[in-house]
C-alpha positions, 0 to 999 in steps of 0.5 A, a space after each residue: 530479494 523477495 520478502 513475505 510480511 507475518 499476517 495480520 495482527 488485528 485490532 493494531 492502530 493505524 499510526 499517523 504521519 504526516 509526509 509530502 505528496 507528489 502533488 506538492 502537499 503534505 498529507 496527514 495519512 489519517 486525512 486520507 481515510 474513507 468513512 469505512 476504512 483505509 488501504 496504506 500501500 508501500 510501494 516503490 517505482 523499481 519493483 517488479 512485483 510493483 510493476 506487474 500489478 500496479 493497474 490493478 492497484 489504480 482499479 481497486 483503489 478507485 474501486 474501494 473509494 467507492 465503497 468508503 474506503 480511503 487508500 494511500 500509497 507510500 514510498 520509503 525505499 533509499 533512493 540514494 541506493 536506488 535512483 529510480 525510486 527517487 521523489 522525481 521519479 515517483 512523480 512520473 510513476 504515478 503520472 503513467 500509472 495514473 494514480 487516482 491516490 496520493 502518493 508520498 514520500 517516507 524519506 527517513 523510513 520512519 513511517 514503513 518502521 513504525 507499520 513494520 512495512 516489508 516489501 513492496 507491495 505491502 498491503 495494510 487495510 484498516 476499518 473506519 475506527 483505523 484498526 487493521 483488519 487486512 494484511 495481505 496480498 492484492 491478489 494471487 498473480 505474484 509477478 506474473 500479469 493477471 489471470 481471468 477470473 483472478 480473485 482480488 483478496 486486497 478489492 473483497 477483503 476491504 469491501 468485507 471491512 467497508 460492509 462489517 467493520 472485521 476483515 476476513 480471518 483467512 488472508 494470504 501474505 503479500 510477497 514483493 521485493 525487500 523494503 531498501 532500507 538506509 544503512 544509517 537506519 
């Protein structure tokens, strides 16, 4: 099922966690912050709206480390509900998709409770004081592969955040699939 996340709530501070990564080390999400910023991306290995465009998410990810911004993706879905997104998996995910990030495990769901993550993908652009300034799509291609001359909101917002500290007043909603949560939760 389909989930929008609300727009952006500017000024909100990034909250720190410290989860395992797929490279067998644990990682403090504020460690992964570029001097001009960071992109916390909730993922997930099974979503279609995930697999249509997670090129695109390698490009703009190396794309935006090169204007100082940091960029992390994370996956809290329940693997027990859903296998394919299971930390063994997430491992082969990225190795495909070759994934120039970490990628970490929120296996108790507290990290995307605490973002108020949505659906996958969910964008979440901070600036160098770790204030949101973007909350919104990667780009305008939903499920469908990339049209030319696509524009890359997620890739021109925070380079917009790299450059001025403030992200751009008018963004668009992310869309994707539900964040699966664990009934226990």
């Amino acid at each position: 099922m389909a989930a929008i996340p609300p727009v952006c709530d500017f000024g909100w501070p990034a909250v720190d966690a410290t989860l395992p990564g797929i490279d067998g080390k644990n990682h403090s999400l504020f460690d992964l912050a570029g001097p001009n910023g960071l992109v916390v991306a909730f993922i997930c290995n099974h979503c279609p709206y995930v697999k249509s465009v997670v090129q695109r998410i390698v490009r703009d990810a190396a794309d935006l480390k090169a204007q100082g911004v940091g960029f992390v993706a994370i996956s809290s879905n329940d693997a027990e509900a859903y296998p394919e997104d299971s930390f063994e998996n997430m491992e082969l995910f990225a190795t495909k998709h070759q994934f120039p990030f970490p990628y970490l495990y929120d296996e108790d769901q507290s990290v995307a409770r605490a973002y108020g993550a949505a659906c996958t993908p969910d964008f979440f652009g901070f600036n160098g004081e770790l204030t949101l300034q973007y909350r919104g799509r990667l780009d305008a291609s939903r499920k469908e592969t990339d049209a030319p001359g696509l524009r890359r909101d997620l890739y021109e917002a925070m380079k917009h955040v790299a450059r001025t500290g403030n992200g751009p007043t008018d963004q668009i909603a992310s869309i994707g699939c539900s964040i699966k949560w664990k009934e226990s939760a």
